[in-house]
C-alpha positions as CSV (number, residue, x, y, z in Angstrom):
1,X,-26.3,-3.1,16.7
2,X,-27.5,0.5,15.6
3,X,-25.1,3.1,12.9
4,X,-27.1,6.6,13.4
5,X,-26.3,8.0,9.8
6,X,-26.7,12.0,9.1
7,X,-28.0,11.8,5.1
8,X,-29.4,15.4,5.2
9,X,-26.1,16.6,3.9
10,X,-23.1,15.2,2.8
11,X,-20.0,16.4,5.1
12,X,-17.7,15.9,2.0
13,X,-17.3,14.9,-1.7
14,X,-14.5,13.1,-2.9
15,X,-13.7,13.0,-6.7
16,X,-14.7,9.9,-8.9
17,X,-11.3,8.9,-8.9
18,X,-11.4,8.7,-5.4
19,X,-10.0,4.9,-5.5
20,X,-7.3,4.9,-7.8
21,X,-4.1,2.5,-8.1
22,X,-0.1,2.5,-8.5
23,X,2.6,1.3,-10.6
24,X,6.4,1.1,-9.2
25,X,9.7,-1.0,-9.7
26,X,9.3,-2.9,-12.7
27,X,7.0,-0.9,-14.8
28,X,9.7,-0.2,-17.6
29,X,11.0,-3.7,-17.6
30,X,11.5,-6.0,-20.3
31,X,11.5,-3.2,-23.2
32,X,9.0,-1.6,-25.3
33,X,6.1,-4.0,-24.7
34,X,6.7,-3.7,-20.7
35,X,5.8,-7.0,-20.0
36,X,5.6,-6.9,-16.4
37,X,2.5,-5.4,-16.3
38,X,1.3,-6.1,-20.3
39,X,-0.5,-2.6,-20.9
40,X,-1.5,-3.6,-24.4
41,X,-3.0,-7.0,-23.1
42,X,-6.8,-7.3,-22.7
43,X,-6.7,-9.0,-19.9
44,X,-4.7,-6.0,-18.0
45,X,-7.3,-3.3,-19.7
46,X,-10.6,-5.4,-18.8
47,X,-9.1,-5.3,-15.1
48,X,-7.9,-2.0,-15.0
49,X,-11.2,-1.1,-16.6
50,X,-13.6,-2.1,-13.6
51,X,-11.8,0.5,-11.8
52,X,-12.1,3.5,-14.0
53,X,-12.5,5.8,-13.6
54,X,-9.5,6.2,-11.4
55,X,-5.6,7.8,-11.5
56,X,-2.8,5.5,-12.2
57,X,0.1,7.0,-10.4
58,X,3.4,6.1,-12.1
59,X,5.8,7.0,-9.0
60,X,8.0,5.4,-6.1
61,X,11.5,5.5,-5.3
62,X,12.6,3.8,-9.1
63,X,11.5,7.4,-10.2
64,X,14.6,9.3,-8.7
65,X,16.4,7.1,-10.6
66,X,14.7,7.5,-13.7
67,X,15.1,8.9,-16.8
68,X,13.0,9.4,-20.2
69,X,14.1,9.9,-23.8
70,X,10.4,11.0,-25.9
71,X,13.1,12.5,-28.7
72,X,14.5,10.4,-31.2
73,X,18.1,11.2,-30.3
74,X,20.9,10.6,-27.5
75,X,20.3,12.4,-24.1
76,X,23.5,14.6,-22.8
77,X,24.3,13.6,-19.4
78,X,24.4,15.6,-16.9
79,X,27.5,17.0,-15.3
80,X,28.2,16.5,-11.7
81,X,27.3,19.0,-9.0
82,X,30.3,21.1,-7.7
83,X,30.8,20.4,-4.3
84,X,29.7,21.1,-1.2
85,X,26.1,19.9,-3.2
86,X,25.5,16.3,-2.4
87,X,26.0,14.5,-5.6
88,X,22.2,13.0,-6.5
89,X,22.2,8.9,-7.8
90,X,22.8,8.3,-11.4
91,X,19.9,7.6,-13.5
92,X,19.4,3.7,-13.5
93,X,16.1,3.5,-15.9
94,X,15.0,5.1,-18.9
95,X,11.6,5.1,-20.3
96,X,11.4,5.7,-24.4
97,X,9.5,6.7,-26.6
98,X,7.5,3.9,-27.1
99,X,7.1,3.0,-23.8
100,X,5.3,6.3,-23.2
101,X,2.9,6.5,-26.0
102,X,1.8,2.6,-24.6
103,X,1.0,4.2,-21.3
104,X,-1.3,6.9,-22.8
105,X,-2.6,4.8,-25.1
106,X,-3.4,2.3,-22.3
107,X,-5.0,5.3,-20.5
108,X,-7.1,6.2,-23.3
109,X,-8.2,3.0,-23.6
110,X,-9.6,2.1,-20.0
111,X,-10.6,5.4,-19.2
112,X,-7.3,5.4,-17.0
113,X,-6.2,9.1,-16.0
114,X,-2.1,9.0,-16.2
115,X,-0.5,10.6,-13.1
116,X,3.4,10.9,-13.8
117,X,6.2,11.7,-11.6
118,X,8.9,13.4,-12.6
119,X,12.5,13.2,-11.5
120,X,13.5,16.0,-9.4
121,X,16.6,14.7,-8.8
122,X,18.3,15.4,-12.6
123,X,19.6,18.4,-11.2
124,X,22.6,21.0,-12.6
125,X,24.5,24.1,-10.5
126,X,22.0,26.9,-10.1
127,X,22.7,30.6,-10.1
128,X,22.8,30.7,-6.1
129,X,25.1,28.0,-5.5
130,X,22.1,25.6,-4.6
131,X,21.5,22.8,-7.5
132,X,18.2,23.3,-9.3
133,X,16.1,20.7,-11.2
134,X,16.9,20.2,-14.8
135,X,14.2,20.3,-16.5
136,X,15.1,19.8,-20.3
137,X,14.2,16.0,-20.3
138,X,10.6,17.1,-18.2
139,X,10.2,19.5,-20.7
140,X,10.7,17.3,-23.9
141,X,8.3,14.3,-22.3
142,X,5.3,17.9,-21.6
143,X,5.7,18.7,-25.1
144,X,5.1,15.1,-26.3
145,X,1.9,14.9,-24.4
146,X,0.0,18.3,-25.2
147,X,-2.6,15.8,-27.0
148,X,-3.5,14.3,-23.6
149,X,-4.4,17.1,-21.8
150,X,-5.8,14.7,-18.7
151,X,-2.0,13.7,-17.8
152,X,-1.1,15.1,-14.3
153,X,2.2,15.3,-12.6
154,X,4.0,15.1,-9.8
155,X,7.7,16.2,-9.1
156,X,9.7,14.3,-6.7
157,X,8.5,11.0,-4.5
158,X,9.0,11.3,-0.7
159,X,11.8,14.0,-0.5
160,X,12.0,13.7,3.4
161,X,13.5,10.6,2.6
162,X,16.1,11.9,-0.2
163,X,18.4,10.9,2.6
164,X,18.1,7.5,1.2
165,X,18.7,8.1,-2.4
166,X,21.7,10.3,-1.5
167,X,23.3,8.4,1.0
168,X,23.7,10.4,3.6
169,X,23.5,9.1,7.2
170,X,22.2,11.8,9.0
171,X,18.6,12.0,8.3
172,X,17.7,15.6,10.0
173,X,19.4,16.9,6.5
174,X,16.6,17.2,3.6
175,X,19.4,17.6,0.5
176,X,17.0,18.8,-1.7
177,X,15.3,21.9,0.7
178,X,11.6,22.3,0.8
179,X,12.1,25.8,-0.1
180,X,14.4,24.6,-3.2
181,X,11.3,21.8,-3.8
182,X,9.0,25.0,-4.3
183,X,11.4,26.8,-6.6
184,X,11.6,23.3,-8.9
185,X,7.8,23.8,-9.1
186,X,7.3,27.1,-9.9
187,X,9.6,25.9,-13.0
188,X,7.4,22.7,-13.3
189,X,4.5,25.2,-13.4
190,X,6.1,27.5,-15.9
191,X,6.2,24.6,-18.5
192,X,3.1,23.5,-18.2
193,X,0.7,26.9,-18.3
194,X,-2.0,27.7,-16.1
195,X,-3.9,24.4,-17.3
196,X,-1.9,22.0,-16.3
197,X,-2.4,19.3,-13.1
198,X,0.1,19.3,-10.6
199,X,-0.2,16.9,-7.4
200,X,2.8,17.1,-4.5
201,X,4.8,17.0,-2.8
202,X,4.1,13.3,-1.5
203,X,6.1,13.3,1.1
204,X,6.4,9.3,2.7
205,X,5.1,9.7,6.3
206,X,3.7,12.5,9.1
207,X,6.0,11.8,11.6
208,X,6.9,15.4,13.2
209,X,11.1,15.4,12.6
210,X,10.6,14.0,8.8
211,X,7.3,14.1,6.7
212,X,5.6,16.1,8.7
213,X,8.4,18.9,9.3
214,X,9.3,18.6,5.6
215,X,4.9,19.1,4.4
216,X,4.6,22.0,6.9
217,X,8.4,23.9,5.2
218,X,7.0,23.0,1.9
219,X,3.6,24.4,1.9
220,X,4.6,27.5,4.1
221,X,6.9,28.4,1.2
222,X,4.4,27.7,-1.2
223,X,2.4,30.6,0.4
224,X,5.4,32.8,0.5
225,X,5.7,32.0,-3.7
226,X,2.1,33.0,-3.4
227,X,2.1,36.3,-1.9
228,X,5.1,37.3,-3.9
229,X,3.7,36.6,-7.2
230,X,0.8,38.0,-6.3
231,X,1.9,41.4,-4.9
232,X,3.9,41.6,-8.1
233,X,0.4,41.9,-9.8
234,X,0.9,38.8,-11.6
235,X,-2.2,36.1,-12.6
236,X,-1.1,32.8,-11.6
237,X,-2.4,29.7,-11.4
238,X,-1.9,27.4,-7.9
239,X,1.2,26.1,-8.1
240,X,0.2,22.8,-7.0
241,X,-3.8,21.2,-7.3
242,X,-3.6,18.4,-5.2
243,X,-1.7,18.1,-1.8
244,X,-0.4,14.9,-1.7
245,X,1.3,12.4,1.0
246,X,2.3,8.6,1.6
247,X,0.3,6.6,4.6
248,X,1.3,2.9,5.5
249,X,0.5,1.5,8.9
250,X,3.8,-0.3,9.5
251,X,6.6,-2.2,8.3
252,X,5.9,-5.4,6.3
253,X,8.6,-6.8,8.0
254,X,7.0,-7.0,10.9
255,X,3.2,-6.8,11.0
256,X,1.1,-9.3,11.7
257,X,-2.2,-10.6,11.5
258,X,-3.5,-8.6,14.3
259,X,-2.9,-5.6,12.9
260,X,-4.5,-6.0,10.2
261,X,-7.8,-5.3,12.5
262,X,-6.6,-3.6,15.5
263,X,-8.3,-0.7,16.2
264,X,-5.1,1.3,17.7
265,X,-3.7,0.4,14.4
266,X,-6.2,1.7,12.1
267,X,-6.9,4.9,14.1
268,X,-3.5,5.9,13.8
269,X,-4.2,7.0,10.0
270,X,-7.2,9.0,11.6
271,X,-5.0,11.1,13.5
272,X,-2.3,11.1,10.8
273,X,-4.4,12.7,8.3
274,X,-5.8,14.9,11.1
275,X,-2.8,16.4,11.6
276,X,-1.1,16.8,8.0
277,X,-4.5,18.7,7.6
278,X,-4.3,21.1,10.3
279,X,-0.7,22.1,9.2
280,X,-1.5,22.4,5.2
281,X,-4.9,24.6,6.4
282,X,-2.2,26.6,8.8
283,X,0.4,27.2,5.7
284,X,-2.3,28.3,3.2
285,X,-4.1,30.9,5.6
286,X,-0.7,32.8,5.4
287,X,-1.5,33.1,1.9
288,X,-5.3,34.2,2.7
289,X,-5.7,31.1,-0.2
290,X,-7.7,28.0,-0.4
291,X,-6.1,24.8,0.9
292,X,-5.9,22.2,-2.4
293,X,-7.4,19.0,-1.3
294,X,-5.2,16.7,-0.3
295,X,-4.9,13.3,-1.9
296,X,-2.7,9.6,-0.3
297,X,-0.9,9.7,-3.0
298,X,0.6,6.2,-2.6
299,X,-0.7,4.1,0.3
300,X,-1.2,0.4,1.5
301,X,-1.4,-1.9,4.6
302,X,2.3,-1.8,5.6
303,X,5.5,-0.7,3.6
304,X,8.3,-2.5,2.4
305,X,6.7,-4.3,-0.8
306,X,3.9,-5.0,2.5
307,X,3.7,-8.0,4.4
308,X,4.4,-11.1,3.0
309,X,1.0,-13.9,3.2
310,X,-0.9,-11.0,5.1
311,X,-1.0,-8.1,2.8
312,X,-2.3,-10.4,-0.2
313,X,-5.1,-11.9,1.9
314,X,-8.5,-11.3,3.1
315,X,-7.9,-10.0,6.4
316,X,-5.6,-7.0,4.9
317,X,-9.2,-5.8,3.3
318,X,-9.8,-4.4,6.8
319,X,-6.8,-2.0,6.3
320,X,-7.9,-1.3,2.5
321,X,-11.9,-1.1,3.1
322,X,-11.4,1.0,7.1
323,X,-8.9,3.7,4.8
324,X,-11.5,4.1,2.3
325,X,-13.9,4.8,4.3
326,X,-12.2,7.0,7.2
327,X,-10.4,8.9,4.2
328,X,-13.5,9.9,2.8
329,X,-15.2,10.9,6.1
330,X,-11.9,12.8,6.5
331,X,-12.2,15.1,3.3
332,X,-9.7,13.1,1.5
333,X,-10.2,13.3,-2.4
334,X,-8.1,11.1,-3.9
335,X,-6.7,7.2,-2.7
336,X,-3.8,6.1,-4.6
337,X,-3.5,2.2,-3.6
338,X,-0.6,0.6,-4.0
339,X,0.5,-1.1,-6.3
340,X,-1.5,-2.4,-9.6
341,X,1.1,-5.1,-9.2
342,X,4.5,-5.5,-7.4
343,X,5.0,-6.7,-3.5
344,X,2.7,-8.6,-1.4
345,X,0.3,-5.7,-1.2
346,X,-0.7,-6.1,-5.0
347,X,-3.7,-6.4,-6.6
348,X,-3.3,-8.6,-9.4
349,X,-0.4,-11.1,-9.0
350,X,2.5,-9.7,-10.9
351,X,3.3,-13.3,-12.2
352,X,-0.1,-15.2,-12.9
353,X,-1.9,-12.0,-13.5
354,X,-4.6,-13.5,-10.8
355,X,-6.9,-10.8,-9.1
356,X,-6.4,-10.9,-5.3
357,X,-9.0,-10.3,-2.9
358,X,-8.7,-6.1,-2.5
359,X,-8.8,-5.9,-6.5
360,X,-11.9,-7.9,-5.6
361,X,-12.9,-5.2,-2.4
362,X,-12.2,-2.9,-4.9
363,X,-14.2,-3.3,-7.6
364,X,-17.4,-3.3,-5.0
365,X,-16.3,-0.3,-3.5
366,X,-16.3,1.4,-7.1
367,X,-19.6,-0.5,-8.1
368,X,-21.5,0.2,-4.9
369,X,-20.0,3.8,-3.2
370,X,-20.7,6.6,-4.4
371,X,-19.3,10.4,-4.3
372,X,-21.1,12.4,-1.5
373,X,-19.9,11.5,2.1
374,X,-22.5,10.9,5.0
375,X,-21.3,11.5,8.8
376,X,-21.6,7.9,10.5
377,X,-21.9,9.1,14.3
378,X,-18.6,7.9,16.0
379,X,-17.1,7.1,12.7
380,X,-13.8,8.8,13.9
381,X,-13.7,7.9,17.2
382,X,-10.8,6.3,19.0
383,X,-10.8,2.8,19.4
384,X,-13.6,2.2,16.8
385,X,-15.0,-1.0,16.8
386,X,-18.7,-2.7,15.5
């Protein structure tokens, strides 16, 4: 068996946090402590540790439904929408206070970099008729974290799908626009200041009708918010840093084995990314500006919580180990696996706290892999196979 390696030059660089991790569903569980995942346990921090450094991405579809309270007072609620807007779900969650300081405490502590979604679905009657993202609760939860200037943030999680969260049957309607998405961000923007980290708009698949249609609207309206502000002389900042979208290579409910190595499986994130690349590159040359690098900003083996006594195993590491690498090769900077815990794609065992074996992958791949990408010859090709 011969690999024929180019190491004259590296054909990309990801960042250190290239392998980074998730947290969903039960995060704010159990009250102040959190005890589902235990941040303030050392066992959790040791773990967490021998993966720094790396993003934790605090996200997934338990974060359009919920809200946080950093003041030390009741929160108004808000009012509904007047109709014909679709009415967005009620908030089901709250994160306080103390909850959040935890989380950057934990952070600081394991050399953990905090990525936070935001709720873009607390939403009040805009100007135009169209609802627009309230931001007051956003705003208090910024202020209270000027002292950790590495937090980043996201606004919405897979709004192709909002659908779901609004439920409304026919899924060619995006209830929340791509256009309106942009507009929510340029106020997302406006609170933070030029300085601040914004990744988005992790949309949950590239299929052409949903993820894809929805990336290619978003981004080409982020150029039109570009060459507006610009031509009005204004400095600006890029709206977003980090172009982020949501890869899985099937439903847990009914992969298999097989899939776990099949190469017509595996290759079809190859083409995936190939394609959400050409049409972000597309979008920001109408601008005349740089693409942002484009993270997975949640991604495992197969969706659904993943696939139960598969994605725990050692033959999902082909999915895990085969991402890594063709992610890099493809000029992906960032990897957000999930989850930390939660679902049979997990890496630690959200009841015995147990490493399972792609924590185990994992921790190699950060010990052993570095930053600078070489070109494998026939790395990419279809139907790869050793």
């Amino acid at each position: 068996m011969t690999f024929t390696l180019n190491t004259a030059t590296p054909v990309a660089r990801v960042d250190e946090r290239f392998l980074s991790f998730t947290l969903d569903g039960h995060t704010f569980d159990g009250g102040d402590t959190m005890p589902f995942w235990a941040p303030d346990s050392r066992l959790t921090r040791v773990l967490a540790g021998a993966l720094a450094p790396a993003y934790l991405r605090f996200g997934g579809n338990s974060h359009s439904t919920l809200l946080y309270n950093v003041t030390d007072g009741p929160m108004t609620p808000l009012p509904p929408l007047t109709p014909p807007e679709y009415q967005p779900p009620a908030p089901k969650t709250l994160m306080s206070k103390a909850q959040w300081m935890r989380i950057l405490a934990f952070g600081d502590s394991a050399n953990i970099s905090i990525l936070f979604a935001l709720n873009d679905l607390l939403r009040r009657d805009g100007p135009s008729g169209a609802s627009v993202w309230d931001s007051t609760a956003a705003s208090e939860l910024i202020n209270a974290t000027r002292s950790h200037p590495s937090v980043s943030w996201e606004l919405a999680n897979e709004p192709d799908l909002f659908h779901y969260a609004f439920n409304i049957s026919d899924h060619s309607i995006f209830p929340v626009s791509p256009e309106q998405l942009v507009e929510d961000h340029e106020r997302l923007r406006e609170l933070l200041g030029p300085r601040g980290f914004v990744a988005g708009p992790d949309v949950a698949n590239s299929g052409y009708s949903g993820g894809r249609r929805y990336w290619r609207e978003f981004w080409g309206n982020v150029s039109r918010s570009s060459r507006r502000l610009h031509s009005s002389g204004r400095e600006t900042s890029p709206l977003l840093n980090a172009a982020t979208w949501h890869h899985y290579y099937g439903n847990g409910k009914t992969a298999t084995t097989a899939d776990t190595h099949s190469a017509r499986v595996l290759d079809s994130f190859i083409t995936s990314q190939q394609a959400m690349a050409t049409a972000l590159r597309d979008a920001s040359a109408e601008a005349h500006d740089a693409a942002p690098p484009i993270w997975l900003g949640e991604t495992s083996s197969f969706y659904g919580g993943g696939a139960v006594n598969i994605s725990d195993r050692f033959g999902a590491g082909f999915t895990w180990l085969d991402k890594l690498g063709a992610a890099a090769r493809l000029n992906v900077s960032v990897v957000c696996r999930q989850a930390w815990m939660g679902g049979s794609y997990s890496l630690i065992h959200y009841t015995s706290f147990v490493p399972l074996p792609d924590y185990w992958a994992s921790v190699l791949h950060k010990r052993l892999v570095g930053v600078d990408v070489i070109d494998v010859e026939g790395s990419l090709d279809p139907g790869r196979e050793v």
